[in-house]
N, C-alpha and C positions, 0 to 999 in steps of 0.2 A: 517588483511589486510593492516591496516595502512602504515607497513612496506617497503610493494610491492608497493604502490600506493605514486605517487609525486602531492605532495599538491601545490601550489598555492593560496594564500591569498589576495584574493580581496575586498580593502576594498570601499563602496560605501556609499555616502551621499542620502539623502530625503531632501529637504525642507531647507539644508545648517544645518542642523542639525543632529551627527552621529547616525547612526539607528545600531539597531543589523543584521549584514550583512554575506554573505554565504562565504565557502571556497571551491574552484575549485580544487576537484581531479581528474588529469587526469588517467582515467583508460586504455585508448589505442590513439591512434593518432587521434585524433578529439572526441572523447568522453570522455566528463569529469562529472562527480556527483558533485552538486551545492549543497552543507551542512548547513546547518542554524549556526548557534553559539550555542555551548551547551547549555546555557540559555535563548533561544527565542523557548520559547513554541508557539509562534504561525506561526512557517514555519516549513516546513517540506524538506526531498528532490528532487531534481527533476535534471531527468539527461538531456542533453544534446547532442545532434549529429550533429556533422559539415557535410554536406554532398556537393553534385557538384548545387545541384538545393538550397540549402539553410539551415538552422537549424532547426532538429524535436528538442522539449522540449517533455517530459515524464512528468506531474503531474503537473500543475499551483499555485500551494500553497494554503493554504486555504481561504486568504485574498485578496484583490485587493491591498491592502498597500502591503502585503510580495509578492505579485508579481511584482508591482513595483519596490521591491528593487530586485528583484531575475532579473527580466532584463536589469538592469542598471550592474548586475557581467557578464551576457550575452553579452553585449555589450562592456564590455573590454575584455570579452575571444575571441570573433570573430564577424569579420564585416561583416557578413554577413547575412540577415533578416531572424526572426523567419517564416519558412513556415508552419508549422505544429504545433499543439499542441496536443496531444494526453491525455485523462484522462483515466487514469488507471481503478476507475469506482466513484459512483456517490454521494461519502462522500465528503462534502465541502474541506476535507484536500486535493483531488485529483483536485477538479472544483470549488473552490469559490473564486480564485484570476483569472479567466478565461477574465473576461470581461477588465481585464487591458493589452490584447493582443493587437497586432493591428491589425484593422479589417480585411488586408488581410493573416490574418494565418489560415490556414486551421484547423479544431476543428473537430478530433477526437475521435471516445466513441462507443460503440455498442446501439444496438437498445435498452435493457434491463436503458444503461444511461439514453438515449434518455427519453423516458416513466416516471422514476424515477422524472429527472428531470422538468418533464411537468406537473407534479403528484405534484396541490397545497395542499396535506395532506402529502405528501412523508416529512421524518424529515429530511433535507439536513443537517444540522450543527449538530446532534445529538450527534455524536462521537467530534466534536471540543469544544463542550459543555463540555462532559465529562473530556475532559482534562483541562479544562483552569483554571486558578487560579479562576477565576471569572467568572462562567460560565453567569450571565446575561449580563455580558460588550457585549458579542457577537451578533454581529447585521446582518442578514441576507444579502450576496451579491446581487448584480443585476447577474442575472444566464445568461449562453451562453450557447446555445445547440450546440451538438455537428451536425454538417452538412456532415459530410462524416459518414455513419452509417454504422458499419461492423458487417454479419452476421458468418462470420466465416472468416479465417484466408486471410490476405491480406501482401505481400511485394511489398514494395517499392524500388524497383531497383533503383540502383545507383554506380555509378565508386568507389566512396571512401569508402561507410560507409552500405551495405544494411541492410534493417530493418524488420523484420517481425512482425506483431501482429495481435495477435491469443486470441479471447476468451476461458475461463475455467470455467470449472463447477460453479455454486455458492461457494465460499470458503470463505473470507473471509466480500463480502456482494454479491447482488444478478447480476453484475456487473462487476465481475473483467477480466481484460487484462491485457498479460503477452507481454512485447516487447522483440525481442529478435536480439542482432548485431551476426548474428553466423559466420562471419568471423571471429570476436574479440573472442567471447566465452564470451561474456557479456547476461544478463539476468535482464530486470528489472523485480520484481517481487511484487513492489507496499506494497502495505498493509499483501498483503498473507504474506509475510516473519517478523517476528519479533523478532528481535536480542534482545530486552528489555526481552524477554520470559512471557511480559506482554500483550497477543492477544486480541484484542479488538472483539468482535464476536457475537452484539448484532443482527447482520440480516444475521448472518454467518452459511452456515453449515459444520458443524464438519466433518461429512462423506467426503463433496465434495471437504473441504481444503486438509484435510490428502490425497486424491487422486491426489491433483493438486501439493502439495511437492512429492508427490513419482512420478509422472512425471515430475517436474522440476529435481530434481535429478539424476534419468534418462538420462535426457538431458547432466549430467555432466560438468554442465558452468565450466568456470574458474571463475568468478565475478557474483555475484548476489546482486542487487541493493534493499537495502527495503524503503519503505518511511519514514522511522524513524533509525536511528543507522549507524554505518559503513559499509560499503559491505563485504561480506563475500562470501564462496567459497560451492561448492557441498557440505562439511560435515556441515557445518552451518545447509545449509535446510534439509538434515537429520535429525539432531537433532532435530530440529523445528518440524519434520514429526512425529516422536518418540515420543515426549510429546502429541503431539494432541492424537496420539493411544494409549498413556500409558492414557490419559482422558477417552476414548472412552470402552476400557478395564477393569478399575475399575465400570465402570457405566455397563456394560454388568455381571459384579462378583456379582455387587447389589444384580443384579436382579436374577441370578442363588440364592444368599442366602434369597432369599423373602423379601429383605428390601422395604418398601412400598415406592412408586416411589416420592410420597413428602417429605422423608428423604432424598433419593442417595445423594443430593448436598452436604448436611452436613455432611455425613459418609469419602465422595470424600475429603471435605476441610480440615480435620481432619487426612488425610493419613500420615504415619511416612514420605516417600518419595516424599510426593508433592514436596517436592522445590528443586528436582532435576531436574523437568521438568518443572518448572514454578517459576517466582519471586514473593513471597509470604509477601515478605515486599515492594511488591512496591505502590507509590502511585500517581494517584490514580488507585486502583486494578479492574481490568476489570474479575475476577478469579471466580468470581462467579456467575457472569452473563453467562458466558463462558460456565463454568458446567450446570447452569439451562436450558441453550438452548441445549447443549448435551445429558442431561436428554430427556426434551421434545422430542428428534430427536428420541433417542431412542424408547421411547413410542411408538411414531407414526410407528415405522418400527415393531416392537413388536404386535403390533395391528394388520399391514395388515400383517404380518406372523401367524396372529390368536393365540396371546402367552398369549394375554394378554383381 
């Protein structure tokens, strides 16, 4: 998508000292994806919409530091004040640079965020953990809830730019919203989508993601936005849809050959053709977690079908 999409390089200071900073692609006329630098594991992306009442952001960063900087690239793209902030769902990577908004931006997330986030056992950083070179550097944010709570799908009218978002089944945590510009044919798709083919899916389910790319799909965007990697097109989240099923398939053959259900993982990671559906030398590999909760999902459907 690189190719189709006009970059813009914005570079931004902290503190009078250069920081790892985002690049502005514009995907349509007021809509631009705000990219981290390939080497700054601790921002993610988060798009942008110019509209007639003011600018929605999509996904706050995981940090109040990478928010900071992600607002100062906002602030040279357009002068116009952040109104909206919408979190995609309720992994730090989506809401833990929230609180470096300003206080009159509206703060977006469904009821399911809400909860998560109010939930002092709820593991907010779990997954930013997982990534980080150092996972005890990481120090938990001051949290912002979300004050506009949407139980199902909400648009916000407007002359330039309209917006819709729409909750989806549990997919990739218990939380996820899909934004969608359907004038443009743009789709953010958050976490659901991952172009690394490294799925992070520790509170994920396998069932409800595969369901929610075979509706994204569907939908036939021309752009689809993930919170990590470059935007990709309808065959991207296909693919994407494919591997989950091609998971979901070998764990269902297990069990047709009576392989006892605390082996599946190991038999699944051991497939000639894993790594055509998944990146098998990535690190750090989320691929086994991924199968173990597919496993289990399994089980549980297996059981109330009385199979098992």
């Amino acid at each position: 998508m690189s190719g189709i999409l006009s970059a813009l390089v914005l570079l931004a200071s902290v503190g009078g000292s250069a920081q790892p900073t985002f690049d502005a692609q514009a995907l349509a006329p007021g809509v631009w994806v705000l990219r981290p630098a390939p080497a700054d594991a601790s921002a993610t992306n988060s798009l942008v919409v110019e509209r007639e009442d003011g600018l929605l952001v999509v996904d706050a960063q995981p940090t109040p530091e990478a928010a900071r900087r992600l607002l100062e690239v906002v602030a040279r793209t357009s002068a116009k004040p952040v109104r909206y902030l919408v979190l995609s769902h309720a992994h730090a990577e989506s809401a833990g640079g929230a609180s470096a908004f300003p206080e009159t931006t509206l703060v977006i997330g469904r009821s399911e965020t809400l909860s998560a986030l109010k939930d002092p056992e709820y593991d907010f950083g779990a997954e930013v953990r997982e990534r980080a070179r150092d996972p005890g550097a990481w120090v938990a944010p001051k949290i912002r809830l979300p004050v506009l709570v949407i139980e199902a799908k909400v648009d916000l009218q407007d002359e330039r730019n309209q917006v819709e978002i729409f909750p989806v089944p549990q997919s990739h945590s218990t939380s996820d919203i899909i934004v969608s510009l359907p004038d443009a044919g743009i789709l953010w798709a958050g976490a659901i989508s991952f172009p690394d083919r490294n799925p992070y899916g520790r509170d994920a389910s396998i069932g409800g993601w595969v369901a929610t790319l075979n509706q994204l799909a569907k939908m036939a965007p021309k752009v689809v936005v993930p919170s990590r990697g470059e935007p990709l097109d309808g065959r991207g989240v296909r693919v994407q849809r494919d591997s989950l099923a091609w998971l979901r398939g070998q764990i269902e053959q297990a069990f047709v050959d009576r392989v006892p259900a605390a082996e599946i993982a190991d038999r699944v990671l051991r497939a000639d053709d894993l790594s055509q559906y998944f990146d098998t030398a990535a690190s750090p590999s989320f691929l086994r977690v991924l199968t173990e909760v597919a496993v289990e999902e399994a089980v549980v459907e297996r059981r109330k079908r009385g199979l098992m």
